[in-house]
N, C-alpha and C positions, 0 to 999 in steps of 0.2 A: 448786203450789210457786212458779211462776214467773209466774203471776197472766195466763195466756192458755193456749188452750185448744192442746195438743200436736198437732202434723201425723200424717197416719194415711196421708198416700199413698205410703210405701213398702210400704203391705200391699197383696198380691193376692190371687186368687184361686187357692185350691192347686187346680192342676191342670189350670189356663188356660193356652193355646197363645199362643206367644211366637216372632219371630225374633229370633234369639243372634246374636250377632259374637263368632267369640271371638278368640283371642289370635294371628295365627300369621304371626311375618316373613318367610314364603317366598310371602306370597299375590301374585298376578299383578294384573295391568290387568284382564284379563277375566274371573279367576275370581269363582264367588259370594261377596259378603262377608259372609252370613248364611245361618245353620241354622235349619229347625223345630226350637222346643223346647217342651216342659210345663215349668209352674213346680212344682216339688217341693218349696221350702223357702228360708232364708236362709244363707250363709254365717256362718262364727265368727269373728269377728277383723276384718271388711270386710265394706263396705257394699254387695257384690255378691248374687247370687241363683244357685241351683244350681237346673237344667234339665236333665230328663231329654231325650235327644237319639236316638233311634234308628236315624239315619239317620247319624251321626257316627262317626267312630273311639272315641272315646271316649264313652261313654252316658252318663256324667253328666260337667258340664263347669259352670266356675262363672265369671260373667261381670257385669257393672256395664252393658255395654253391649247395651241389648235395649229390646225394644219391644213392649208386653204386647196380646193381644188378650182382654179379660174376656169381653167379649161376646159374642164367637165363637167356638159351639161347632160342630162337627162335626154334631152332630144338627140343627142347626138351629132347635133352640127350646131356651129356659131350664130345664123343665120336670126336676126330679133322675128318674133312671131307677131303676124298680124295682132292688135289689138283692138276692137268693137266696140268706142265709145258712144253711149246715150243714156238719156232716160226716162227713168219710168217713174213717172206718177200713181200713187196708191190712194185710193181714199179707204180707211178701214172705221166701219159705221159704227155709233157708239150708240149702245142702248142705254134707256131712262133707266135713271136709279132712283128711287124715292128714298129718302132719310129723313131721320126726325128734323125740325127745326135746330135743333141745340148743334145738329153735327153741320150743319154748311153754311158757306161763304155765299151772301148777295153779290152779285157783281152785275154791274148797271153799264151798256152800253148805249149812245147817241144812235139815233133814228136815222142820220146822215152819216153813218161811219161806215167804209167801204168795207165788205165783207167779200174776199176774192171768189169764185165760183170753180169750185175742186169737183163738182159730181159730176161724173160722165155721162154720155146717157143709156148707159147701157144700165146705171143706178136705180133703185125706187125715187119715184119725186114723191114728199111730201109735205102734204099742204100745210103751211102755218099764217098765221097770222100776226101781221105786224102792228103793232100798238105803237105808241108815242116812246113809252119806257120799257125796256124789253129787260127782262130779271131770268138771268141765267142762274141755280143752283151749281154749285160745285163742291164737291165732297173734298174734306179733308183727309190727306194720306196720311193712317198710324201704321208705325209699324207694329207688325204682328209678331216678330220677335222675341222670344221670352226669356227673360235674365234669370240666366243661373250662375249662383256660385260656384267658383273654382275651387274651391272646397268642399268635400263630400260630407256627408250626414252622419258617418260613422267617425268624423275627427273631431277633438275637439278643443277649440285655439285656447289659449290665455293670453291675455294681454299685461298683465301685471305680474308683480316678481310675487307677493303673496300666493296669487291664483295656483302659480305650479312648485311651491315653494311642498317637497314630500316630507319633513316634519310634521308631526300633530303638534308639538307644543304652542302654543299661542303667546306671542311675546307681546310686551307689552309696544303702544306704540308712540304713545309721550312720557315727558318725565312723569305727571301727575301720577298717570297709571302706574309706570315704576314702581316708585317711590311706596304708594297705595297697597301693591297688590305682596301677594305671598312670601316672595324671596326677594322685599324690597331693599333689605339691609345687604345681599348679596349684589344686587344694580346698584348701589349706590357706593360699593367699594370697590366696585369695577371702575363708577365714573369716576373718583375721587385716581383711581390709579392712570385713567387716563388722558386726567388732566398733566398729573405729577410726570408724566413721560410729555406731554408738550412743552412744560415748563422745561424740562431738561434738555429738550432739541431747541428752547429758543424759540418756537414758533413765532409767537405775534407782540407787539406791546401794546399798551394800549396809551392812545393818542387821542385827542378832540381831532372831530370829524371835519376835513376842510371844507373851505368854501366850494360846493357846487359838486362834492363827489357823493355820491350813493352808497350806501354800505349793502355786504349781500348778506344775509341771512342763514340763518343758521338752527340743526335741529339735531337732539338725539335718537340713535337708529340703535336699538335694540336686539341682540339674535343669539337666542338659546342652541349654542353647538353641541349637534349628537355625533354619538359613534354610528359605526354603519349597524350596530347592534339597536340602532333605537333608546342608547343610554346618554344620561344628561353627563357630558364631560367640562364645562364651563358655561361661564357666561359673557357674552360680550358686547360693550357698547363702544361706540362710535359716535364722535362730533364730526357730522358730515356737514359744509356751506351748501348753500342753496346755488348751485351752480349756473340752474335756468336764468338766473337774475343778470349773469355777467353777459358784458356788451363785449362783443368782437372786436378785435383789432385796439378795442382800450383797456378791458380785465386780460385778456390772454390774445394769442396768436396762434400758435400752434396746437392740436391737443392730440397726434397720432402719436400712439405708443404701441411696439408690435409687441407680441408674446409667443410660447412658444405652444406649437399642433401637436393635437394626438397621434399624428404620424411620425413626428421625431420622439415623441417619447416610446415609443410602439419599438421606432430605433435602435436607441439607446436601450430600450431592454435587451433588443436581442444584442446588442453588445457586450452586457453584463453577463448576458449566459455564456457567450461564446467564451469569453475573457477570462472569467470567471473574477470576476471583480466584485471590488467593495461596493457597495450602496449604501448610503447614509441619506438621511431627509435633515432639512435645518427651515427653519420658519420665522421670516424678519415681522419680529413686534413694530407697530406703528407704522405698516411702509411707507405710504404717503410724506409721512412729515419727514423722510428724508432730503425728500425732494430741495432746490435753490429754487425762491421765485425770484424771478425779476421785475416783473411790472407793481404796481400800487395796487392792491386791493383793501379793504377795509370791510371788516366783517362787523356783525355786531356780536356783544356777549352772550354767551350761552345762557340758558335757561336750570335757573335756580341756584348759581355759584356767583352770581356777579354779586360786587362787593357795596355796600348801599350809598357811600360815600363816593364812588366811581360809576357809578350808571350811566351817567350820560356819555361815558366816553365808549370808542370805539377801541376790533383790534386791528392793527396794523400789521399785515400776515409778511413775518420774513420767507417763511417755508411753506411749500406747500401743505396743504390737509384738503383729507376725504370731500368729497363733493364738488371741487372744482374743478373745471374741464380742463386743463393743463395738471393736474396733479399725477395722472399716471405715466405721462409723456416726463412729469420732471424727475420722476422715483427712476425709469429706465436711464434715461440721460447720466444719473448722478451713479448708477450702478453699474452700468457699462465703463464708465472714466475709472472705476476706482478696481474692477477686475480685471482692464486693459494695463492699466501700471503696473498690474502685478505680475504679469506677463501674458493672463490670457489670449486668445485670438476667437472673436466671433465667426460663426461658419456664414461662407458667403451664401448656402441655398436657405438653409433654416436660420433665422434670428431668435436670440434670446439660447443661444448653445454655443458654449465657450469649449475650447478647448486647450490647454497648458500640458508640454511636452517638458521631461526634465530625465535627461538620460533617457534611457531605456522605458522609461517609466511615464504614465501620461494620467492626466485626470481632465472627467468631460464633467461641464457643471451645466443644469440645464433651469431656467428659473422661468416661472409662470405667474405673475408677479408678483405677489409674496411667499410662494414656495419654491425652497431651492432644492435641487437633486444634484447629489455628488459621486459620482460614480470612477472611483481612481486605483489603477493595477497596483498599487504602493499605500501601506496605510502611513508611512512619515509624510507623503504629501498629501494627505489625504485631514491630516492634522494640520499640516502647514496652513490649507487654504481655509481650515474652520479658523484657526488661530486670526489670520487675514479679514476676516467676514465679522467675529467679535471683534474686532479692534474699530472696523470704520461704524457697524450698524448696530443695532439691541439687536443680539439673535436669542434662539432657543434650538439647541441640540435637542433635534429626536431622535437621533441614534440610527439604529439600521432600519429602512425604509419600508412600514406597513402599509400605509394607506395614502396614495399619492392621486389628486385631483379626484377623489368619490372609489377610485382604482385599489382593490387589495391586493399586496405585492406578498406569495409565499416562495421561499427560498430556502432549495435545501441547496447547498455548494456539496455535500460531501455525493450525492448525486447525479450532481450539475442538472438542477432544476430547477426550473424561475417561472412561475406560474403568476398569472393574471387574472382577476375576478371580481363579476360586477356583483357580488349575489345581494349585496345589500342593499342596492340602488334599485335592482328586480324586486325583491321584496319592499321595498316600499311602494315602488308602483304596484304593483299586484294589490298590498294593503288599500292602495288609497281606492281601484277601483273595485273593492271588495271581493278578488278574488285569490286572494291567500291560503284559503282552505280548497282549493280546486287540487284536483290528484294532476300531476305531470304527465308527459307522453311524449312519443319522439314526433318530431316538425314530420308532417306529411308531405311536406312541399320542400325542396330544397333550394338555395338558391340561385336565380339565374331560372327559373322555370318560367316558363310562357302559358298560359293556358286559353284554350277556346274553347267557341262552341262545340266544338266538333269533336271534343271530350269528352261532352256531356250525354248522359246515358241518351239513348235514341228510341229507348220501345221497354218492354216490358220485363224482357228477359237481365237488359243490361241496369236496370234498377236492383233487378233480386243481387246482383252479384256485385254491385255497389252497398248493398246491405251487408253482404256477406265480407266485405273488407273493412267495414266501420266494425262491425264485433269483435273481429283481431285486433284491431287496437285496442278496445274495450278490455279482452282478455290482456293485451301486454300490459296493462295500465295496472 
């Protein structure tokens, strides 16, 4: 077809001795980098080869990297060895099992049905008798297996955001309650505030509902904000849509929005030390209803603001809000367009980390989606990009950078010192599993340790002097 003669050297020899390399990223400086294998055959799909391996954990293993010995057999000559085909017949005798009724299968065979004759006679003969209807028992095969969870007894999951939610306060979880309970005059000027901020981004209008669309639904989400101290520092409610309700590819299309990891902000500290740079925090009110939508949605009105003369209408969402699966994809979208104008450049390995160079001078902006981190060797640019950030969005200046994602950030510069610290987020957990009042001590185990059995005390002697190392800590404690 192609007018030269086709390559034949990826055929071998089945069943020629080969050393494998195979695949495996734990391997050492000094360990082996290759296995004896036989060639058994070709992989499906790639241009590798499957080798039986004997001497492996896994006996058949499939690999590209190898290096075939055709020539070299074991025997020592080329010569095919005699091979002694036949066979053999086994009869292996099954003993009576008696089981209850409940556990087996009737199975009814014909008086004329040819039944072959396997017993040799070197077998016992014995006698049975043939009836009209012959009723075989046969036992049903359970497996004896027993399912264990992959989860151990000492962990314990949550499935819901309350469940692991480490506040005590109890918010409330409808308007009724709101409204009802203690600090209802404080939820009810929170909602009142944040309506008055959707009204000013334009969110939705309201419109009679067309023919034949559905509207999504909508509820107030309530959440009492503490400091890592356990102190009440506001209150905040949220009109989130029922996002479960919306149909694919006709409410939304896309809903991936990246954010930025604990390992670039881990980064960016040590760049602040290094640098010795500014840090500042800044915190976008409303993020969501930044957002552009494009597609039609229709929500219904809120609960306990709708106006009595208007009920039957619906809203007609221009912008995104809380609860819909396209709403964090549309906040990134519209934030990235507006820090790129301004000259930023997104970094190609971490998403959601800008960086804007001016002279000599640079500032890294790092956002997690609605908290920003501004970290810039220059405080005039450092001003320019707050200036930039109140002009497109509602922000709120917090000044130089305490408490970032649950993380307390202490900074002494005239030291150059930048410390990191979970202790409030310890102390909660500690509180919620009642061990808060426990005395501290140093980790006995460090990490990266492996432990076996062959640790573990063996006889009498090595108990007394694993006693004798619990009390030292006892006394450090």
């Amino acid at each position: 077809m192609y007018g030269k003669k086709p390559s034949l050297r990826h055929f071998h020899v089945w069943g020629c001795k080969a050393e494998v390399k195979p695949y495996n990223p734990q391997l050492k400086k000094l360990d082996f980098k290759t296995i004896i294998g036989f060639f058994i055959g070709y992989c499906v799909g790639s241009r590798g080869s499957r080798f039986y391996c004997p001497s492996h954990s896994m006996w058949v293993i499939e690999s590209d990297r190898v290096v075939f010995f055709e020539d070299d057999l074991d025997s020592g000559s080329n010569a095919p060895r005699p091979v002694t085909l036949r066979e053999d017949r086994v009869v292996i005798p099954v003993p009576s099992i008696y089981l209850p009724a409940d556990n087996v299968i009737p199975v009814v065979r014909d008086q004329n049905e040819f039944v072959p004759d396997l017993v040799d006679a070197t077998s016992p003969v014995v006698d049975e008798q043939v009836h009209d209807d012959v009723v075989e028992e046969i036992s049903l095969r359970r497996s004896q297996k027993v399912c264990r969870s992959s989860i151990l007894d000492d962990y314990l999951v949550y499935f819901q955001v309350h469940e692991y939610d480490l506040n005590n306060v109890d918010d409330p979880t409808t308007f009724e309650e709101a409204i009802s309970s203690s600090h209802g005059d404080d939820w009810l000027n929170v909602m009142h505030d944040g309506l008055a901020s959707m009204a000013h981004n334009d969110v939705w209008d309201l419109v009679d509902l067309p023919l034949g669309c559905k509207p999504v639904g909508c509820k107030w989400v309530f959440k009492t904000k503490c400091s890592p101290n356990g102190k009440v520092e506001r209150y905040k409610v949220r009109l989130v849509a029922k996002g479960y309700s919306q149909r694919d590819d006709i409410d939304y299309k896309e809903t991936f929005s990246p954010i930025s990891t604990k390992d670039a902000f881990r980064v960016v500290m040590g760049l602040v030390a290094h640098f010795d740079l500014e840090l500042h925090q800044m915190d976008v009110k409303t993020t969501f209803l930044n957002g552009d939508l494009f597609e039609e949605v229709y929500m219904v009105q809120h609960d306990g603001f709708a106006k009595k003369v208007k009920e039957h209408l619906v809203c007609k969402l221009k912008k995104s809000i809380y609860g819909l699966r396209q709403a964090s994809r549309q906040w990134y979208l519209k934030f990235d367009q507006v820090v790129t104008s301004f000259g930023f450049k997104e970094n190609a390995s971490y998403q959601c980390i800008y960086l804007k160079k001016n002279g000599n001078n640079f500032i890294i902006l790092v956002l997690y989606v609605d908290d920003i981190l501004l970290a810039s060797s220059s405080v005039e640019l450092l001003t320019e990009t707050k200036f930039m950030l109140n002009s497109h969005f509602d922000m709120k200046d917090l000044g130089d950078a305490f408490v970032v994602l649950g993380i307390q950030i202490s900074c002494d510069r005239s030291r150059s010192i930048l410390g990191l610290s979970q202790r409030g987020y310890i102390d909660k957990v500690l509180k919620r599993f009642n061990m808060h009042s426990c005395s501290s001590c140093a980790a006995p185990v460090q990490k990266g340790d492996k432990l076996s059995k062959s640790q573990c005390s063996q006889n009498d002697n090595d108990k007394v002097e694993m006693k004798k190392v619990h009390m030292l800590l006892l006394l450090v404690v």
